[in-house]
C-alpha positions, -999 to +999 in steps of 0.1 A: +128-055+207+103-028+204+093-011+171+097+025+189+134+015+200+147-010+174+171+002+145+150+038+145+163+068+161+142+082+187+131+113+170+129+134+201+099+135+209+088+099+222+085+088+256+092+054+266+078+035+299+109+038+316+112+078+308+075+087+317+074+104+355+046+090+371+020+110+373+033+136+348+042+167+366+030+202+353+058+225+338+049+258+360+021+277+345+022+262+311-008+248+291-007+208+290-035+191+270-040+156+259-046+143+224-062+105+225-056+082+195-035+109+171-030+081+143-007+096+116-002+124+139-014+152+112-039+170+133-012+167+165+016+182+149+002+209+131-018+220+165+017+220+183+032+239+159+001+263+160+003+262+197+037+267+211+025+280+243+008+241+249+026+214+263+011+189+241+008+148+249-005+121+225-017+090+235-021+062+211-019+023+209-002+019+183+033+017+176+037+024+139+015+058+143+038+071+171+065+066+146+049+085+120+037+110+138+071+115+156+085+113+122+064+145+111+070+164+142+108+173+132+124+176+171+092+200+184+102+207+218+062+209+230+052+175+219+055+142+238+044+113+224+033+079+244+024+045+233-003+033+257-041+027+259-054+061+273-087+048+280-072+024+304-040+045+315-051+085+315-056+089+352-019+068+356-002+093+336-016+126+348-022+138+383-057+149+396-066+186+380-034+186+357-049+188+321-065+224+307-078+200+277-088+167+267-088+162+225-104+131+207-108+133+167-123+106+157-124+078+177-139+046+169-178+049+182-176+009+188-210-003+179-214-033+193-226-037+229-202-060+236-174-033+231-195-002+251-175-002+273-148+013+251-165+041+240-157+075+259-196+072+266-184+046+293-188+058+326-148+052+341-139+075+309-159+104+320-147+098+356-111+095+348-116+132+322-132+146+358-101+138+374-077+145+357-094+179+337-088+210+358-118+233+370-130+250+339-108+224+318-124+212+285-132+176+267-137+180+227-146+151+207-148+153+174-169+126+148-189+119+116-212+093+131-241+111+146-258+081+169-222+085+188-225+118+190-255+122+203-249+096+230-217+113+238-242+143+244-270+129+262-242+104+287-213+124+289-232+154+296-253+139+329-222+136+341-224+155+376-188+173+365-193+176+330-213+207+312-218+202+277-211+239+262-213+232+225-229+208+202-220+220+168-224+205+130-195+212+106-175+238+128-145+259+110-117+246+132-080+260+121-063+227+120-080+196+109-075+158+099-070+143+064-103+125+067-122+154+076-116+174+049-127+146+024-157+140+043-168+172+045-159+178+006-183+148+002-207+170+020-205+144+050-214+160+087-191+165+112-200+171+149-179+190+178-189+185+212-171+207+239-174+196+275-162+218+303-154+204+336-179+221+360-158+243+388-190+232+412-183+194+407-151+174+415-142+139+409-117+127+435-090+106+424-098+077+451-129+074+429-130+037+426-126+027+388-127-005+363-087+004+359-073+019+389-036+000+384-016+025+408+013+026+387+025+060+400+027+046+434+058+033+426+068+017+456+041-008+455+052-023+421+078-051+419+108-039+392+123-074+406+123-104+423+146-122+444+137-163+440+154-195+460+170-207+431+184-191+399+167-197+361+186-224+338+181-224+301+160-253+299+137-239+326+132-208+304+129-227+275+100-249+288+080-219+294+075-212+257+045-212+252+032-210+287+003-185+295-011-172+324-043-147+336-058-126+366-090-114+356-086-092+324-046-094+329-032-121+305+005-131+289+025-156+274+060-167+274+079-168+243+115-177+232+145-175+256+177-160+247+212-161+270+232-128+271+264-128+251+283-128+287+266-158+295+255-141+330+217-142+325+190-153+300+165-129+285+124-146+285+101-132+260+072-121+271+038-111+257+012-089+279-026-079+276-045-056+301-080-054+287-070-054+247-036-031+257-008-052+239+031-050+251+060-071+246+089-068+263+115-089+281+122-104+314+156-106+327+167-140+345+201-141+363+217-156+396+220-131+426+238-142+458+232-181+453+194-177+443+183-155+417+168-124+406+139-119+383+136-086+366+127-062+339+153-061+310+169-022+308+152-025+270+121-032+282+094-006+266+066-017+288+044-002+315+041-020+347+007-029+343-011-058+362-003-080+329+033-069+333+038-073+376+015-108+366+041-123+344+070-109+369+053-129+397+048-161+373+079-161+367+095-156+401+067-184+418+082-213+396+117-203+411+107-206+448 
């Protein structure tokens, strides 16, 4: 089970996969901005709580910080909180021109040139902040190491629909992070950049990117899959262990596990789009004298091409 659904309450303000309307819609003439990569959730709750007027979503990969931070947030009714990779998944979870602002405190500036293209230097993350950023919306990134910064600047910036309005050392900002109060205590720099997305410019969402999954076209994605022949136990067993990839889409079968009615067998499985991690479980039962391959009701997973991968896997050593 997932650590966002198993033996912890659901704290109100977390979304899961399965509850996530893709692409988010706007809520009428309401502010919605984007926090990337929240961590404990400090900075995010105390800027919802500053900011009632905000519909207020926070993006992060990991598990035991959407817990915290959903944990600190006490029921607010203007923060939602998703588990997922929004490098690889912010133009799947928000329509074209939906977002007034873009946040980022922090983030890792990924030194190595083998991981650039993780930085939001990286050309599909400006695109994707074009898209989804309205006209006149704003990106602000936040950091302490000033080589990132200054790339941020110089590539973010020639950008043909982003303006860089501000490039400011140590700015007063009402709500800030645990880490940047020590730092600047221990007389450390800290550097805003505000980006504005330029009402001249647009970005159109067909813009062809490294990540373009289509995961709010719903109809094209396979919830399940009817096969010749239904799934034994020792067939799901043997597949422990078993991997299988397309391109930067990998996963692995674990451990199988029959239902208590005896009706269908639940297959572990472990997915990875680019370095996005999410387990989850298959659902293997007999439909109509074949059988049906399908998402469990408990899976916490997007259907990413890791995800519809392992689906197909499955479903191909059935027919």
């Amino acid at each position: 089970m997932d650590v966002l659904t198993e033996n912890c309450p659901r704290y109100g303000v977390i979304l899961l996969p399965q509850e996530v309307p893709l692409p988010i819609p706007p809520e009428g003439n309401r502010r919605m901005e984007l926090e990337i990569g929240f961590g404990n959730g400090e900075y995010t709750v105390k800027y919802a709580r500053a900011h009632p007027e905000v519909m207020l979503f926070g993006v992060e990969v990991s598990p035991a910080c959407v817990l915290r931070c959903a944990r600190r947030a006490g029921g607010l009714d203007n923060l939602r909180l998703i588990r997922a990779d929004a490098r690889l998944m912010m133009r799947e979870l928000f329509a074209e021109g939906t977002l007034d602002k873009v946040t980022m405190n922090f983030p890792c500036p990924w030194p190595k040139r083998r991981h650039a293209h993780r930085r939001v230097t990286a050309r599909d993350f400006a695109d994707s902040l074009a898209v989804v950023l309205k006209q006149g919306g704003t990106f602000e990134l936040v950091t302490d190491d000033e080589p990132y910064a200054q790339e941020a600047r110089d590539r973010l910036g020639a950008h043909p629909a982003l303006v860089l309005e501000n490039f400011e050392t140590n700015p007063l900002r009402p709500v800030t992070t645990k880490y940047e109060r020590r730092w600047l205590a221990e007389g450390k720099s800290i550097y805003r950049l505000t980006f504005v997305k330029n009402e001249a410019e647009t970005v159109e969402s067909s813009t062809p990117a490294r990540y373009a999954w289509g995961l709010n076209q719903k109809e094209s994605l396979p919830m399940h899959i009817r096969t010749e022949r239904p799934a034994t136990q020792g067939f799901a067993e043997a597949l422990n262990g078993v991997s299988g990839q397309n391109g930067e889409a990998r996963w692995a079968f674990g451990r199988c596990y029959a239902s208590p009615q005896g009706d269908a067998l639940l297959l572990e499985v472990f997915s990875i789009d680019d370095e996005f991690e999410q387990r989850y479980y298959l659902r293997l039962s007999e439909r109509d004298g074949g059988g049906l391959v399908q998402m469990d009701r408990t899976a916490n997973a997007f259907l990413t091409p890791s995800v519809r991968g392992a689906l197909r896997d499955v479903a191909s050593r059935l027919s």
